[in-house]
Every structure is written in structure tokens, then in C-alpha cells.
C-alpha positions as CSV (number, residue, x, y, z in Angstrom):
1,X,50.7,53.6,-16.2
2,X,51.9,57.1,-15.2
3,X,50.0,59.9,-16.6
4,X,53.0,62.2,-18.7
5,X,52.3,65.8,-20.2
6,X,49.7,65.5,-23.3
7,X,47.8,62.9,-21.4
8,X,44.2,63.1,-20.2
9,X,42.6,62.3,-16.6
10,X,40.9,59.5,-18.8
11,X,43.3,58.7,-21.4
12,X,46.7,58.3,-22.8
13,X,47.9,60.5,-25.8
14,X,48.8,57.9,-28.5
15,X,52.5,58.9,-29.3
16,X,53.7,56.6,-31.8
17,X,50.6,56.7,-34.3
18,X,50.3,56.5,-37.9
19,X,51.2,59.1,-39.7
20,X,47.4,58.7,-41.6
21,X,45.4,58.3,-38.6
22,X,46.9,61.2,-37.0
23,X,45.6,63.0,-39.5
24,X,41.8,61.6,-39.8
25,X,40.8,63.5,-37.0
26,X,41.3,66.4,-39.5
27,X,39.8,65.3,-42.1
28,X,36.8,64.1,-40.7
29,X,36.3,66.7,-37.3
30,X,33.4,64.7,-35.8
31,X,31.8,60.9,-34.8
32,X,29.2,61.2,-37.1
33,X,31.4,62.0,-39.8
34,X,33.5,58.3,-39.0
35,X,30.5,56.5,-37.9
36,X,31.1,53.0,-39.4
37,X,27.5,50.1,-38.9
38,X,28.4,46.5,-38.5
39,X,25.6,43.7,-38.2
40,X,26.0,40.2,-37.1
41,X,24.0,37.2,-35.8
42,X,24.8,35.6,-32.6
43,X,23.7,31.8,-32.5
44,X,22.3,30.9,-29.0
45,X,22.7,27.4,-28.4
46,X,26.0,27.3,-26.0
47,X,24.8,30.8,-24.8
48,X,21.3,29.4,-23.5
49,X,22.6,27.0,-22.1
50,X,25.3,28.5,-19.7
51,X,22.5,31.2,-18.8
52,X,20.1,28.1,-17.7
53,X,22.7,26.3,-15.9
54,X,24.0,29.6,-14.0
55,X,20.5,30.7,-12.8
56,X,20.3,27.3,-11.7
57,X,22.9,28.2,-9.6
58,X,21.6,31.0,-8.5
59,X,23.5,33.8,-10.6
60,X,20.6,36.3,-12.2
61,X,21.7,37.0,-15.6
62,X,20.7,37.5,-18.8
63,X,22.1,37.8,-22.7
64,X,23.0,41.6,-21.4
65,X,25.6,39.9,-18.8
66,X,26.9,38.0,-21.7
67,X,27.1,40.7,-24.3
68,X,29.3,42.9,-21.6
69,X,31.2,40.3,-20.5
70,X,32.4,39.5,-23.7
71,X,33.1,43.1,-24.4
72,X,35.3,43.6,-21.7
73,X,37.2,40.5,-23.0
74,X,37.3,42.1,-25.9
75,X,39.3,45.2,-24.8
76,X,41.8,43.2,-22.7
77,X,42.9,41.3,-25.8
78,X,42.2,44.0,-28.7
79,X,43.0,47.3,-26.3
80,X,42.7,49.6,-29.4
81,X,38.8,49.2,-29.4
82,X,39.1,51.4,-26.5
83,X,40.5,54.7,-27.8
84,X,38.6,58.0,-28.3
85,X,39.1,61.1,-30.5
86,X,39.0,64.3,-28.7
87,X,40.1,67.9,-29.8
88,X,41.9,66.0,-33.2
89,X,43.8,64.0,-30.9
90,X,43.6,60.4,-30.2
91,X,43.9,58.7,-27.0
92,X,43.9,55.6,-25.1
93,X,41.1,55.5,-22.1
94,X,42.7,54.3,-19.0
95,X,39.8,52.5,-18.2
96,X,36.9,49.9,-19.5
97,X,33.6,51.1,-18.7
98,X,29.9,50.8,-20.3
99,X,26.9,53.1,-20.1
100,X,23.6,51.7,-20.4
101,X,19.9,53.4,-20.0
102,X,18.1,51.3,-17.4
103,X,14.1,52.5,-17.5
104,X,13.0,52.1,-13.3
105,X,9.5,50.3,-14.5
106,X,8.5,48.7,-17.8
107,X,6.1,51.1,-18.8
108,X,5.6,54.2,-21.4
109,X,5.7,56.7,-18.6
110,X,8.4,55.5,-16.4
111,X,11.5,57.3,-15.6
112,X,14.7,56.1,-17.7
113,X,18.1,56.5,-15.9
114,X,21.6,56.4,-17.3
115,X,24.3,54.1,-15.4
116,X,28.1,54.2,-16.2
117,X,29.6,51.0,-14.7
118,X,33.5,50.2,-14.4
119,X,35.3,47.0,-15.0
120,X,38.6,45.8,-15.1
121,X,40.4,44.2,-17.9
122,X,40.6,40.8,-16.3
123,X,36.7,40.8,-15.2
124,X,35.0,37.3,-15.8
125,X,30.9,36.9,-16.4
126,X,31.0,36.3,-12.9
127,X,32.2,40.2,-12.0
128,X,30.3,41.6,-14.7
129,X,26.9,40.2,-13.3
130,X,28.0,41.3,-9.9
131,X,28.7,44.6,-10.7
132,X,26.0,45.0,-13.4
133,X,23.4,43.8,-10.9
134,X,24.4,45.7,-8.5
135,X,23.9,49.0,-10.0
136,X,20.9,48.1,-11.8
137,X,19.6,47.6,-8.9
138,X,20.6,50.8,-7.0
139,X,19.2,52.7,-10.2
140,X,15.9,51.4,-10.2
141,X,14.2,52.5,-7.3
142,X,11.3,54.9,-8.3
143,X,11.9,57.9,-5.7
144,X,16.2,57.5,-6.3
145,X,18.0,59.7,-8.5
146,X,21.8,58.8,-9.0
147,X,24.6,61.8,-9.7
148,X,23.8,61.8,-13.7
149,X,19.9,62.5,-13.1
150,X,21.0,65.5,-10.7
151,X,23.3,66.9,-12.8
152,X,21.4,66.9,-15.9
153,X,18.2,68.3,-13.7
154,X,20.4,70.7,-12.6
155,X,21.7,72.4,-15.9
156,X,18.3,71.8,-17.6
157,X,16.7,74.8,-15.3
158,X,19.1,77.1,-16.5
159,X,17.7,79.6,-19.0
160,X,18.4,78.7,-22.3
161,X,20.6,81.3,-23.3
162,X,23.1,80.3,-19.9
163,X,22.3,76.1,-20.8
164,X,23.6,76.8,-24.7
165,X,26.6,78.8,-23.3
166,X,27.1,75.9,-20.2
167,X,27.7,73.1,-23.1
168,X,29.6,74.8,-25.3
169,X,32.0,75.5,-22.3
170,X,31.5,71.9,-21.7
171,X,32.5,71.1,-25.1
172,X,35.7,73.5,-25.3
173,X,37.1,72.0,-21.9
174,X,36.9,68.4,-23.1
175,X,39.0,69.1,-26.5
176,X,41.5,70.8,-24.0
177,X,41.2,67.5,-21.7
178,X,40.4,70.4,-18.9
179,X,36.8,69.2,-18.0
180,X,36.7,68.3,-14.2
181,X,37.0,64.6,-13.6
182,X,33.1,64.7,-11.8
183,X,32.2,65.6,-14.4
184,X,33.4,62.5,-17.1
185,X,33.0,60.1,-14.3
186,X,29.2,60.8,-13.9
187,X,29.0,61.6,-17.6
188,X,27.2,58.3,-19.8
189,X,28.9,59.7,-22.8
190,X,32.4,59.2,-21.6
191,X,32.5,56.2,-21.5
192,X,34.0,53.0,-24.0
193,X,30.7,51.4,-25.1
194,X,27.5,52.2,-24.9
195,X,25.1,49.4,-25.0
196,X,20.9,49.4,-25.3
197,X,19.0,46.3,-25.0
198,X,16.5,46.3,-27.2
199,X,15.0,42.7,-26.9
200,X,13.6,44.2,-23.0
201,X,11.0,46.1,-24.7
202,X,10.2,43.8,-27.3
203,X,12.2,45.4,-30.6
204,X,14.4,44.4,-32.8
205,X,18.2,45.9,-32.6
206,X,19.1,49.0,-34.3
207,X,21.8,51.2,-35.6
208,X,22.1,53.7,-32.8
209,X,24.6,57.0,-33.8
210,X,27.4,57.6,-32.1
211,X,27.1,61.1,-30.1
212,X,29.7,63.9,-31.0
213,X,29.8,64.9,-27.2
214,X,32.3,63.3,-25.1
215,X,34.3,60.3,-25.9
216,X,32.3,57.7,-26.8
217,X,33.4,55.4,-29.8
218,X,31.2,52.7,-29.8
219,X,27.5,51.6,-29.7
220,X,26.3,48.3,-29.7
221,X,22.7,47.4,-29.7
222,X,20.5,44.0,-29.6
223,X,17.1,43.0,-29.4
224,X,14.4,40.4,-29.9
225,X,16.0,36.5,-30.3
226,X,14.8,34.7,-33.6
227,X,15.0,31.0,-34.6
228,X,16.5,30.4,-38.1
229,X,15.9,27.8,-39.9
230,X,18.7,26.0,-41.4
231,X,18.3,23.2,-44.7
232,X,20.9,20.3,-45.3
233,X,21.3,17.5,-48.2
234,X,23.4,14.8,-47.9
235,X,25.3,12.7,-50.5
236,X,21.5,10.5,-51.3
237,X,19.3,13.6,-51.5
238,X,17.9,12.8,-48.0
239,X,16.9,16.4,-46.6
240,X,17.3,17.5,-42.6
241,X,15.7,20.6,-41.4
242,X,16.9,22.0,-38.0
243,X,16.5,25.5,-36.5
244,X,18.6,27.2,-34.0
245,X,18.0,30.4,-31.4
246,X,19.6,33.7,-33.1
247,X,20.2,37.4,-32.1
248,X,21.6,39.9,-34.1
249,X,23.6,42.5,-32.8
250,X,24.4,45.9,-34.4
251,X,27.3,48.0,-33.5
252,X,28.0,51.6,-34.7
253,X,32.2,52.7,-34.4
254,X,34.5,55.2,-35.0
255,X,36.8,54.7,-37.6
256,X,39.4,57.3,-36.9
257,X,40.7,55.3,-33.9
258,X,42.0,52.0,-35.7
259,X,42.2,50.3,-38.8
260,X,39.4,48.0,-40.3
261,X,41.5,45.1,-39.8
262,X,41.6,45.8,-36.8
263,X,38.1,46.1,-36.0
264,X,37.2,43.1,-37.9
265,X,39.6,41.2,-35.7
266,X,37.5,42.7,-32.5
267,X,34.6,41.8,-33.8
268,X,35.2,38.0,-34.4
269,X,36.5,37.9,-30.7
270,X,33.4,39.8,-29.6
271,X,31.0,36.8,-31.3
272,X,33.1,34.0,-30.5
273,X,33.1,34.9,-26.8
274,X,29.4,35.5,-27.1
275,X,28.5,32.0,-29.0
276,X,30.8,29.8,-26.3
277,X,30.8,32.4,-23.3
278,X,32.1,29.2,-21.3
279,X,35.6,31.4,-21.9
280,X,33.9,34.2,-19.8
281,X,34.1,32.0,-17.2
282,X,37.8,32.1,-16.3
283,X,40.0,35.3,-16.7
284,X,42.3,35.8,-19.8
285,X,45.6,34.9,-20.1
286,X,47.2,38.2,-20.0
287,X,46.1,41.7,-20.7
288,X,47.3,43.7,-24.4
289,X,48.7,46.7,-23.7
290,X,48.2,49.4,-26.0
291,X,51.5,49.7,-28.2
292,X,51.2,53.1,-29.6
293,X,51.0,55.0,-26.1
């Protein structure tokens, strides 16, 4: 889509909005003022399967792979999950991308590193464990530092008094849209969803904030799987007990960038591809387009 005056290097100006929702952004200035939590449990049983059948095969992948994967479905069918609020404006991103924090070895004093991957709207698991893989990969070599860690070490031995004044300059450019483009495509916090696997160093998920810098409108976080237990009575009193693999998932969003209909709907898409990510598998259909751009 061609980029027309009021548009962003990373999104589209929404021009045919609400008349409420292009107020929000007034009424509540920041993220954390619109943060909304939602919780849900992911049953495992489909999941676990297609993971053991693809390593099988070869493919290294994990319930990360999956949870992505059925993210980016997500914003191919429900393309309004991918909007940001920046200087009381809302846009549409003009891309699908993810930031994760990837720690180089699995220990208390090892080096954590930020990654921002990019994916297209008509990725399968295949491309996402590809492209995941890949850059986990290039990220986790002790002695390597990618372009976030060097900008961020960088800034950090300013003095303090230059550092404070660098961000808020930071911060003023992005409301204008002015901020240079190496700067949002190295940045983790411009970015649609950022994700944190939780179950890798043996927690359950939490409810992560949203941050107030950048464009980030979404968080989702998972952890540790469980096994609930599940009771059932039939018609002569006989009693069956059966259990079945569980994860919950927690995701933190903005509010001011769609209604909660609209979210919910999201949501249900993002745990039905996660429960039978067979769908993954094969790209969709067709692609949503935005309809208030």
C-alpha cells in the first residue's frame, strides 16, 4: 500500500475511525493507562503431537514456534490486532513482527539479548520455525552482539544528564513519526507482539506491562505446562477420570486500538490455532486488509 501524507515509515494513519476511538487516545494518553489482562488455557493434546511428529522429521521446534505461528495467523485474518497508538493517533503497522528476549546460556549470569524478527502475513509454522531458528541462533553466541545490544551500549555511556535528554528526543520524534527508520527497525519495542517464554526457565506465565515507549500493543506470555484433571458421570453413575497437558497463556493489550469484540474474536482464533496448529501448516486463505486505513 502506498504510504500518503499523515502516514508513518511503520504504519498507516487510520482515516475512517470511530468517532470514540479517535478520541481514547485523549482520554487515556498512555499504554499503561489502556492496558487490558486476558488469561486462557491452551490444551496440548493436538499440539504435542504435531511437535513430536515434526521433530521427527527433523524440524526443531517448540510450543514457542507454535505460539508465533499462530499469532501471525492471527493478524492476517483479524489485521486490527496490529495497530499502535502514537502521539494520540492511531495507526496501522505495515508489518508483522515479534520481539522476544533470548538469554545466550541458561544461567543467572548470562547475557540476555533482544531479537525483533519479521514475518509475513501468509507465513506457515514452517517459516516461522525457519526464521525463528535462524535468528535465535545468530543471537546466541556468547562473544556476538547484534545492532540492539550496540545501540543500547552505546547510549548507556552517555552521562546521564545527555542519556535523559537522548530519550526524551527519542520520545518527541516518535509522536511526530520523525524517528529514523534504524532506529524502529532495531528497536524491540516497535514492534506488534512481544512474547516471553516463561516455561524455559521453569515459571509459570505472567502478566507482563505493556511499555509506554514505542509502539508496542501487545504482550503475551507462557510458561510451565500442567496436567488438569478432568471428572465425568455418565447416565448410571459410572465415574471416568482423564487428565490432559495444559498451558496457560497470558496476554496484556491496548484497548484504545479496537473494540473488545474485537479482541475477543482474536483471541478465540489465537487458541484455536494453538489447540489444532495442523491449520499452521498450510497458508490462509486470503489476507484481511485493514478497512479503516
Amino acid at each position: 500500500m502506498k504510504r500518503r501524507f499523515g502516514d508513518r515509515k511503520d504504519g498507516y494513519l487510520l482515516r475512517k475511525i470511530d468517532p470514540f476511538f479517535r478520541l481514547i487516545p485523549f482520554l487515556m494518553k498512555e499504554r499503561n493507562d489502556a492496558q487490558v489482562f486476558f488469561e486462557d488455557r491452551i490444551y496440548l493434546d493436538e499440539t504435542n503431537e504435531l511437535i513430536r511428529e515434526l521433530r521427527k522429521e527433523g524440524y526443531r521446534l517448540g510450543f514457542l514456534h507454535v505460539v508465533i505461528a499462530s499469532m501471525v495467523r492471527v493478524m492476517s485474518q483479524r489485521p486490527k490486532i496490529n495497530r499502535f497508538v502514537r502521539g494520540k493517533k492511531i495507526y496501522a503497522r505495515n508489518e508483522i513482527s515479534f520481539s522476544l528476549a533470548v538469554k545466550k546460556e541458561m544461567n543467572e549470569h548470562a547475557e540476555e539479548t533482544t531479537i525483533k524478527i519479521i514475518f509475513e502475513p501468509t507465513d506457515t509454522l514452517y517459516d516461522v520455525i525457519e526464521k525463528v531458528n535462524r535468528e535465535i541462533e545468530a543471537n546466541k553466541v556468547v562473544d556476538s552482539n547484534n545492532d540492539t545490544d550496540g545501540f543500547v551500549k552505546l547510549i548507556t555511556k552517555l552521562p546521564n544528564f545527555i542519556l535523559s535528554f537522548a530519550v526524551k528526543c527519542i520520545l518527541v520524534l516518535d509522536n511526530k513519526g520523525w524517528l529514523p527508520r534504524f532506529i524502529t527497525n532495531l528497536s524491540p519495542f516497535h514492534s506488534s507482539v512481544f512474547i516471553t517464554d516463561l516455561g524455559s526457565i521453569g515459571i509459570r506465565p505472567v502478566f507482563h506491562h505493556i511499555y509506554n515507549i514505542g509502539t508496542n500493543s501487545v504482550f503475551v506470555a507462557f510458561g510451565t505446562k500442567s496436567r488438569e484433571q478432568f471428572v465425568e458421570q455418565d447416565l448410571d453413575q459410572n465415574v471416568e477420570v482423564s487428565s490432559k497437558r495444559a498451558m496457560d497463556i497470558k496476554v496484556v493489550v491496548d484497548e484504545r486500538i479496537v473494540d473488545g469484540f474485537y479482541f475477543a474474536s482474536a483471541m478465540k482464533l489465537m487458541k484455536r490455532n494453538m489447540q489444532k496448529p495442523s491449520i499452521l501448516l498450510t497458508p490462509p486463505e486470503n489476507v484481511v486488509i485493514d478497512d479503516q486505513i
